[in-house]
One Martini backbone bead per residue (centre of mass of N, CA, C, O) as a GRO file, in nm:
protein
  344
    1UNK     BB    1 -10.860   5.271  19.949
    2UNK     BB    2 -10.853   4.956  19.932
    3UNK     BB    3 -11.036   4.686  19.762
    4UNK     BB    4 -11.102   4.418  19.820
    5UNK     BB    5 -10.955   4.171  19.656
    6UNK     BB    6 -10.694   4.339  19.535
    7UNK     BB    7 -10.444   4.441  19.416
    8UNK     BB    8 -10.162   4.603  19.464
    9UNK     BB    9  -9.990   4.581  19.203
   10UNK     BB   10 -10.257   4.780  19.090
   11UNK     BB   11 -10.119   5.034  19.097
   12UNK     BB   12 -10.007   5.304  18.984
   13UNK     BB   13  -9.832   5.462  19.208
   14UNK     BB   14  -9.658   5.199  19.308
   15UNK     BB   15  -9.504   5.183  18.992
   16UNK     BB   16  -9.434   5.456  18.958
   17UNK     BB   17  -9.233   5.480  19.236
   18UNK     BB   18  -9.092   5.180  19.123
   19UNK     BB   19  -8.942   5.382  18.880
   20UNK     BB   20  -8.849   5.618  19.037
   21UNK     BB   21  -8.621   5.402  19.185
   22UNK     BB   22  -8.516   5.314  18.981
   23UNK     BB   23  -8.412   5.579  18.821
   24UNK     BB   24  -8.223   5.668  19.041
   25UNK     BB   25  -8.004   5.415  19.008
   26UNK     BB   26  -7.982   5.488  18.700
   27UNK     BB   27  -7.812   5.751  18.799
   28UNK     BB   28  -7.602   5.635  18.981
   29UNK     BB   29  -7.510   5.463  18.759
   30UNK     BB   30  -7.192   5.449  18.557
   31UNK     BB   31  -7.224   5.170  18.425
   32UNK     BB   32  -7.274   5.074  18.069
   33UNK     BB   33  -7.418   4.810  18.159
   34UNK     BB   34  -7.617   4.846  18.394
   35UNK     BB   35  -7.797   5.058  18.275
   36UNK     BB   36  -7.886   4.918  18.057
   37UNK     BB   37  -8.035   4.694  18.242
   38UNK     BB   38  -8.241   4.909  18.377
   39UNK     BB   39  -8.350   5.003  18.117
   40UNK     BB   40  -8.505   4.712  18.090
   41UNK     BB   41  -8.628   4.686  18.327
   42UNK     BB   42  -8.813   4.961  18.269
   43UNK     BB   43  -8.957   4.818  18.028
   44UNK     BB   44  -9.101   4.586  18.184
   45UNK     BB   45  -9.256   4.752  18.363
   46UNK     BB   46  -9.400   4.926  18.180
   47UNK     BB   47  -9.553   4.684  18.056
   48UNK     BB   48  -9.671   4.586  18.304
   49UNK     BB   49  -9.826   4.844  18.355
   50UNK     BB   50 -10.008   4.861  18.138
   51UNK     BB   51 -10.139   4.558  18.188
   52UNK     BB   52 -10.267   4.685  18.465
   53UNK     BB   53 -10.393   4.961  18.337
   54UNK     BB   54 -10.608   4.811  18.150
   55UNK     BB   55 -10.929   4.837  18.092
   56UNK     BB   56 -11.231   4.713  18.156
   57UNK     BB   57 -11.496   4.552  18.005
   58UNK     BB   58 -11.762   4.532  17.955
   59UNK     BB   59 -11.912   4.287  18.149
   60UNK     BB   60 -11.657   4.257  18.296
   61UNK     BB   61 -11.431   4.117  18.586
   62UNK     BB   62 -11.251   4.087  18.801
   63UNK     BB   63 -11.158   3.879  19.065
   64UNK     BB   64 -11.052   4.072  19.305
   65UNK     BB   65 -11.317   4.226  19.191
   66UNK     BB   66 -11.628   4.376  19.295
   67UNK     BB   67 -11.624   4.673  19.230
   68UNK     BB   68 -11.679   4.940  18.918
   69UNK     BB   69 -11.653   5.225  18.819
   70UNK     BB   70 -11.691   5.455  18.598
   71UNK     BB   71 -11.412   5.624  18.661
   72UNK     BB   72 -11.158   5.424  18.647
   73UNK     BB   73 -11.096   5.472  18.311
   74UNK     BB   74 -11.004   5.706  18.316
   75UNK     BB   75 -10.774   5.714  18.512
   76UNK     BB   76 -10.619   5.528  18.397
   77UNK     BB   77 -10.548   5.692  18.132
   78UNK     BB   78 -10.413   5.961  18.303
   79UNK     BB   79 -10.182   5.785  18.440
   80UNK     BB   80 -10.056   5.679  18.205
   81UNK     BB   81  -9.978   5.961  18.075
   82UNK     BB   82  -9.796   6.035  18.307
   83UNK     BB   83  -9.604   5.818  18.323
   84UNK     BB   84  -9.509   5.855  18.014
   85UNK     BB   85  -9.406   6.142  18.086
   86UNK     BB   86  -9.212   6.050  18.302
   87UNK     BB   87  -9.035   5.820  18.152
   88UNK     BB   88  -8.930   5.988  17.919
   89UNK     BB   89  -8.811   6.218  18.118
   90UNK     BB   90  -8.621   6.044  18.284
   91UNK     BB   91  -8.466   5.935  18.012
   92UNK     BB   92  -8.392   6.202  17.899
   93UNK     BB   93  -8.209   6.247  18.154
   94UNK     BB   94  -8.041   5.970  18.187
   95UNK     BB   95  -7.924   5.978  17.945
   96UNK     BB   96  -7.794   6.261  17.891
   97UNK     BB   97  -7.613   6.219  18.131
   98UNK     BB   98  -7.458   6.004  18.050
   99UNK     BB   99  -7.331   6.115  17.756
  100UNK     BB  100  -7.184   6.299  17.923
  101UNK     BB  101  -7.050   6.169  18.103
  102UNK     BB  102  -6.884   6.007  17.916
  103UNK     BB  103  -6.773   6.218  17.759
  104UNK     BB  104  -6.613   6.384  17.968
  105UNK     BB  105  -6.420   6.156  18.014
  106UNK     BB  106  -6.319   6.114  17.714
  107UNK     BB  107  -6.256   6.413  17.727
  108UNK     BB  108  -6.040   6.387  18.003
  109UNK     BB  109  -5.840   6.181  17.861
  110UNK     BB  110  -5.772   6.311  17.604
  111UNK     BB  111  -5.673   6.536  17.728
  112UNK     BB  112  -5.444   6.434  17.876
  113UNK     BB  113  -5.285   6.273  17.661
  114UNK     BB  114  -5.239   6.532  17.472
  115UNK     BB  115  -5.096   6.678  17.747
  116UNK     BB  116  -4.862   6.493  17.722
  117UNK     BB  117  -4.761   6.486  17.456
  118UNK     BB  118  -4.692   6.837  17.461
  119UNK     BB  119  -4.488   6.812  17.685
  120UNK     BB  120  -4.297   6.611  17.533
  121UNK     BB  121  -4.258   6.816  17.252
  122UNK     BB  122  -4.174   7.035  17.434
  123UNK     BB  123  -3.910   6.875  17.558
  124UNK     BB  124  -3.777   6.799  17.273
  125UNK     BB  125  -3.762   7.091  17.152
  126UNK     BB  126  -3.603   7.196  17.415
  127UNK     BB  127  -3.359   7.011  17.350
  128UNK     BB  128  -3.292   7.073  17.069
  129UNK     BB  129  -3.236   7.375  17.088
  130UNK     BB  130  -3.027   7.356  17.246
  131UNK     BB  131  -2.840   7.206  17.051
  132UNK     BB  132  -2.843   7.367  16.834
  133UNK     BB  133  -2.739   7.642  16.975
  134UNK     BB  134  -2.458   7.541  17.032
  135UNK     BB  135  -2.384   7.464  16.790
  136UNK     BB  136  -2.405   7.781  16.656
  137UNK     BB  137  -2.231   7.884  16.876
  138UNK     BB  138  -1.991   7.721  16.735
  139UNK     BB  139  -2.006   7.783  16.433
  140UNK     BB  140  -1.968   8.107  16.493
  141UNK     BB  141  -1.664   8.044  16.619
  142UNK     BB  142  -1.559   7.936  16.353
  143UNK     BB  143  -1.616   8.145  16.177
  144UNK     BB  144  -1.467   8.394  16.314
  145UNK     BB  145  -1.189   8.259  16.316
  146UNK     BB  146  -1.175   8.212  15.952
  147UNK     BB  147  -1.188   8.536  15.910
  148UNK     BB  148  -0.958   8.602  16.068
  149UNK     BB  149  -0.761   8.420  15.911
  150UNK     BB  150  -0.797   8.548  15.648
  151UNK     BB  151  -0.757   8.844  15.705
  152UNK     BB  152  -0.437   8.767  15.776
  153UNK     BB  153  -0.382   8.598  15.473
  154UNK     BB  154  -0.473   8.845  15.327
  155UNK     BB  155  -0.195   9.034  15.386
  156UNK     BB  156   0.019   8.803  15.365
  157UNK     BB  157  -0.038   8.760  15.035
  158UNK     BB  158   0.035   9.040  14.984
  159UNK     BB  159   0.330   9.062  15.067
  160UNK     BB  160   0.405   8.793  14.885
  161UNK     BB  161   0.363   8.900  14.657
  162UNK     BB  162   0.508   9.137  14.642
  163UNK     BB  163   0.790   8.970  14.714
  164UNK     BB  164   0.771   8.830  14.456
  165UNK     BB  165   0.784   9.067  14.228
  166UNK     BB  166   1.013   9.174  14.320
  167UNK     BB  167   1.200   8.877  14.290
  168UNK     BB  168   1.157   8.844  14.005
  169UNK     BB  169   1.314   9.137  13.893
  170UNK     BB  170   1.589   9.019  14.056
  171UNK     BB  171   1.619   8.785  13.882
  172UNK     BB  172   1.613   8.866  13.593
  173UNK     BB  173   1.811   9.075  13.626
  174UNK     BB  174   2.026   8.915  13.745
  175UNK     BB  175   2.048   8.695  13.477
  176UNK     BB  176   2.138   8.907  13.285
  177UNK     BB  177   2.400   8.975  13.416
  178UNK     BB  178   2.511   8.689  13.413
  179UNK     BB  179   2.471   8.638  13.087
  180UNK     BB  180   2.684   8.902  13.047
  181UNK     BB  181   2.915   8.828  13.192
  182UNK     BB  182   2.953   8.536  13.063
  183UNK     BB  183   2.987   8.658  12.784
  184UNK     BB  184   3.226   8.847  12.845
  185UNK     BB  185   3.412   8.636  12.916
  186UNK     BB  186   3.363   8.492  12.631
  187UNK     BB  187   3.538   8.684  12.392
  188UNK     BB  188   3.795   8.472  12.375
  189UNK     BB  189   3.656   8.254  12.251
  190UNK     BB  190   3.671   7.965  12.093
  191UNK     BB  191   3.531   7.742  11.859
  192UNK     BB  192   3.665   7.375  11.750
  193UNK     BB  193   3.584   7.183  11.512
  194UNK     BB  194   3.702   6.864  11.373
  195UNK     BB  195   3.932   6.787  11.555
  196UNK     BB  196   4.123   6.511  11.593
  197UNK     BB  197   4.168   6.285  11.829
  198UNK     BB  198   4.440   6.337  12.006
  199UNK     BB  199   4.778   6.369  12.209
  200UNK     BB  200   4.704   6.744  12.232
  201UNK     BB  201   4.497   6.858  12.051
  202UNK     BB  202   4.404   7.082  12.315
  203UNK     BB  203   4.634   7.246  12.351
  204UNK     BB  204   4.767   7.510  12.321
  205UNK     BB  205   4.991   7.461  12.110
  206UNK     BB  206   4.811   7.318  11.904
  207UNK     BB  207   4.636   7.574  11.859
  208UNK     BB  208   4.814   7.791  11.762
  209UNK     BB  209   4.920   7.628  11.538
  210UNK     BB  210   4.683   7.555  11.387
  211UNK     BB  211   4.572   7.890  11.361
  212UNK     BB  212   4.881   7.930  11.177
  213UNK     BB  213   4.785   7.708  10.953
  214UNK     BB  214   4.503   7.810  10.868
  215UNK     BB  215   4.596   8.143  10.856
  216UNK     BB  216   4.876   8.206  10.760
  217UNK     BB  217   5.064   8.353  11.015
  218UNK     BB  218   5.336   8.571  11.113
  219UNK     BB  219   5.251   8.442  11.361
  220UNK     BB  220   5.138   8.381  11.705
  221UNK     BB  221   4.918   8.289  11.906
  222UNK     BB  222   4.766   8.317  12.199
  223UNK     BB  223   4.740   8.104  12.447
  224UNK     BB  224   4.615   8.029  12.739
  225UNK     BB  225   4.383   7.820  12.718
  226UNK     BB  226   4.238   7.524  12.687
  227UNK     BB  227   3.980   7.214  12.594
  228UNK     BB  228   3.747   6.989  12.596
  229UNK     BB  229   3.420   6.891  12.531
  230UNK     BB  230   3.233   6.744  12.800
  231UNK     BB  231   3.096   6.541  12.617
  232UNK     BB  232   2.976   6.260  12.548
  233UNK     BB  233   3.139   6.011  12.309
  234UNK     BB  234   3.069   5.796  12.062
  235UNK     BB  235   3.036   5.634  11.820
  236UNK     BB  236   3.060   5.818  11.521
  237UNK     BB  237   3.118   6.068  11.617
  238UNK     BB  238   3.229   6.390  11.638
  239UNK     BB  239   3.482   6.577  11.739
  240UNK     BB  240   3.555   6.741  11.979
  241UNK     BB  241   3.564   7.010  12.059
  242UNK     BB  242   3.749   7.349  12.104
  243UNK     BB  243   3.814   7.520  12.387
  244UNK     BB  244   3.974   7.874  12.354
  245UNK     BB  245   4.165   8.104  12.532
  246UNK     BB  246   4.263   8.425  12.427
  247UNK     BB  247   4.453   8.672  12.530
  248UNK     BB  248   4.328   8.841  12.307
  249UNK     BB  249   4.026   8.977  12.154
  250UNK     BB  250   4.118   9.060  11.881
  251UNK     BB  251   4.205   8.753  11.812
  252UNK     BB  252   3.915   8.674  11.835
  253UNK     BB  253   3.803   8.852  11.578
  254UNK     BB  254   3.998   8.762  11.374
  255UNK     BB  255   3.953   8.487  11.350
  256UNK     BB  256   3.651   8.472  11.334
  257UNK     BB  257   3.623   8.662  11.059
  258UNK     BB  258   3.830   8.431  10.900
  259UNK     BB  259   3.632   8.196  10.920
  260UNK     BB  260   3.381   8.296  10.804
  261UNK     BB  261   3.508   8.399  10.455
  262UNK     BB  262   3.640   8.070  10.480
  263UNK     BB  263   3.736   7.753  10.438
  264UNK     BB  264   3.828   7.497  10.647
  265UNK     BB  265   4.164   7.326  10.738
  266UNK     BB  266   4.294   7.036  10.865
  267UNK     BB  267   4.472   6.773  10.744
  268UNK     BB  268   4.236   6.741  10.530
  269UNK     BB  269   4.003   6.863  10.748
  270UNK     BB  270   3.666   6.992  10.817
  271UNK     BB  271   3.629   7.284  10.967
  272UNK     BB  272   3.544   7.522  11.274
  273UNK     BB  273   3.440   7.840  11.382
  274UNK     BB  274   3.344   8.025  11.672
  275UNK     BB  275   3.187   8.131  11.933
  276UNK     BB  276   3.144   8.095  12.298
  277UNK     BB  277   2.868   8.041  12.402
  278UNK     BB  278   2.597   8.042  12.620
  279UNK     BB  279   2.349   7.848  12.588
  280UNK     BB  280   2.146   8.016  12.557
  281UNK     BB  281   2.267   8.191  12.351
  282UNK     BB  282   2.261   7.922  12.108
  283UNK     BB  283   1.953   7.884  12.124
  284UNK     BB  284   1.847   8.142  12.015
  285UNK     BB  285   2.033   8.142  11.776
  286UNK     BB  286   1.925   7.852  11.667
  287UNK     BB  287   1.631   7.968  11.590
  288UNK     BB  288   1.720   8.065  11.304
  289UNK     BB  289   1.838   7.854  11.087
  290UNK     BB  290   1.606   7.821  10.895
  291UNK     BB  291   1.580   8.116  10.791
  292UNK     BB  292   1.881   8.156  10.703
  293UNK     BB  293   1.813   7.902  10.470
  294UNK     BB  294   1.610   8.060  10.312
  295UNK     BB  295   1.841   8.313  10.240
  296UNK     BB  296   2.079   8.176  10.102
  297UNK     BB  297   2.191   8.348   9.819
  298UNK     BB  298   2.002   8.569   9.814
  299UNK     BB  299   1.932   8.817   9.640
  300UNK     BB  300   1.912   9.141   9.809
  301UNK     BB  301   1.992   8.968  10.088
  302UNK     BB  302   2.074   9.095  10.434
  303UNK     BB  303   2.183   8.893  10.701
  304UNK     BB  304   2.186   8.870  11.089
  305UNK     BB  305   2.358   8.827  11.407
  306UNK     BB  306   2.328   9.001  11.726
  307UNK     BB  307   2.404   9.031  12.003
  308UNK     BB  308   2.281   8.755  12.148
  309UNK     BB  309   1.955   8.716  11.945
  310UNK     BB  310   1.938   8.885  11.662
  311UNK     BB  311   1.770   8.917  11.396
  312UNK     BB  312   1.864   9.044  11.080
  313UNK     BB  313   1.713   9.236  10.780
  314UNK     BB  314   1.765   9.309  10.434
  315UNK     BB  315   1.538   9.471  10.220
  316UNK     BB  316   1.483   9.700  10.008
  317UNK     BB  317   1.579   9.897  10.229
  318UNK     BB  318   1.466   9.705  10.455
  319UNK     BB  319   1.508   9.703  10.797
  320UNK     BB  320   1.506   9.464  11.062
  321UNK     BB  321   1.397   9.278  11.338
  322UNK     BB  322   1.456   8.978  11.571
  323UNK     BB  323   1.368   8.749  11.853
  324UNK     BB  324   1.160   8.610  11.658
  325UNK     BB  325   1.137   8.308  11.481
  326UNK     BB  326   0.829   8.321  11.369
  327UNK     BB  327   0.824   8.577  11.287
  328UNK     BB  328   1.066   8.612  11.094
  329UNK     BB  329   0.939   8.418  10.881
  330UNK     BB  330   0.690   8.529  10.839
  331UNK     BB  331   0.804   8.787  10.694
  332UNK     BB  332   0.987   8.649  10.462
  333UNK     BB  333   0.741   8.494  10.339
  334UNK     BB  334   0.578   8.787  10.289
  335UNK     BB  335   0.851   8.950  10.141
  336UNK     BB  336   1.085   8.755  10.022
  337UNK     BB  337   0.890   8.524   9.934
  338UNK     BB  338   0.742   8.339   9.647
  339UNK     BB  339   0.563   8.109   9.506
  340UNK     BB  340   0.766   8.066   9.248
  341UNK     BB  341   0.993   7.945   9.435
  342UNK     BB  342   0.850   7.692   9.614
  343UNK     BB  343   0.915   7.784   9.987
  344UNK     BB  344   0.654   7.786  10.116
   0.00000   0.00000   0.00000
């Protein structure tokens, strides 16, 4: 029973009450704005509170109180411990929910968001992955079919080598066979240079007539044709070559044969007479020429050229034979010519 005149709000039940009725609602509201405002308001309550229940000091009175016992003021003592071990243990029961709360709403937007965010970047990779692996199997199909290529292409490759080295062998032959036989076709022919170029000159009776007075024979030659030789020619260049074919091999062989051994003229001009060889092998024995021109008129040294482009040679009685004008040079140099020569 309340003691008349006293205030009913020092009583300390009705603030205890009216604290744990604030921290319910501050319980309630999870504006963190809110809260703070609430949690300033218990501080204020507090304060007001122990202000309220403050003991009076001896020989003083409250205004609205008659009378005080000696044990007022232990009970609020007791009551005022209480009300701050309630007020800590609220605080501490609220402010934890509050932070929990918090923390958990925290974290589950992050974690919603980490997992859309997982989501998006699987769904990208598994996009990836499809046109990658399309890709790939784009690659595969594209690699086993230049594979199946390459080895139809290198079987195709065996057989045109083979068919290469074939027509190559054969090829050589004819080759050979042509140059033989046209080389044997011309074993009558003779080429005769110097004869000046004049109306008739090259006609088969005036080399006849030339061959009768060149080699003073008892005889006339017959000759089958003749003609000039197709090159071209110059102002001051030496006169058209005349290449006739005779009748008889023999007398192209004994032409031949005194044209090599003595000096020939026709008219006053210095002539030659040669045998009508095929291009190539005119190269061929022509690359002989140097050789030929270091050995001439040494003594103990024969030397000649046989069909179609041998050239041979004696030196004390030891004979060789060269297809190759370098090698033949060099064979010369080290074993016929001496340094006293002056000729190296």
């Amino acid at each position: 029973m309340e003691k008349k005149g006293h205030r009913s709000d020092s009583n300390p039940a009705h603030y205890q009450s009216a604290l744990k009725d604030n921290f319910k609602l501050l319980n309630t509201d999870t504006n963190p704005r809110k809260s703070l405002l609430w949690l300033q308001i218990c501080g204020d309550t507090n304060t007001k509170l122990r202000r309220q229940l403050r003991p009076v000091q001896p020989g003083k009175s409250c205004d609205n109180t008659a009378s005080q016992t000696p044990k007022s003021a232990p009970i609020a003592k007791m009551d005022v411990a209480d009300l701050k071990t309630d007020i800590l243990t609220f605080l501490r029961q609220d402010i934890a929910a509050i932070i929990q709360q918090e923390v958990k709403t925290a974290l589950a937007d992050s974690s919603d968001s980490l997992k859309r965010d997982i989501q998006d970047v699987k769904a990208e990779i598994n996009s990836n992955t499809t046109a990658i692996r399309a890709k790939l199997d784009q690659v595969k199909a594209n690699v086993k079919s230049v594979e199946a290529g390459l080895l139809n292409w290198s079987d195709e490759m065996v057989a045109v080598q083979e068919t290469m080295e074939s027509l190559t062998k054969e090829v050589k032959a004819l080759k050979h066979k042509c140059e033989d036989l046209e080389g044997r076709m011309r074993r009558g022919n003779i080429r005769i240079i110097g004869v000046t170029d004049t109306q008739g000159s090259s006609s088969p009776a005036a080399v006849s007539a030339l061959l009768k007075e060149v080699f003073q024979l008892d005889r006339e030659v017959r000759v089958e044709r003749s003609h000039c030789s197709l090159t071209q020619r110059r102002p001051g260049d030496t006169p058209h070559a005349i290449i006739a074919k005779l009748n008889s091999e023999g007398d192209a062989v004994d032409i031949l044969r005194r044209a090599h051994r003595v000096k020939l003229h026709f008219k006053g001009n210095p002539i030659a007479i040669f045998p009508n060889y095929t291009a190539s092998v005119a190269k061929a024995r022509g690359a002989f020429t140097d050789v030929r021109k270091k050995l001439h008129d040494r003594p103990g040294v024969r030397f000649g050229i046989l069909y179609p482009a041998r050239f041979r040679v004696t030196y004390n009685n030891v004979e060789k034979e060269f297809v190759d004008a370098a090698k033949a040079m060099d064979y010369v140099k080290e074993n016929i010519l001496s340094p006293a020569d002056g000729e190296l």
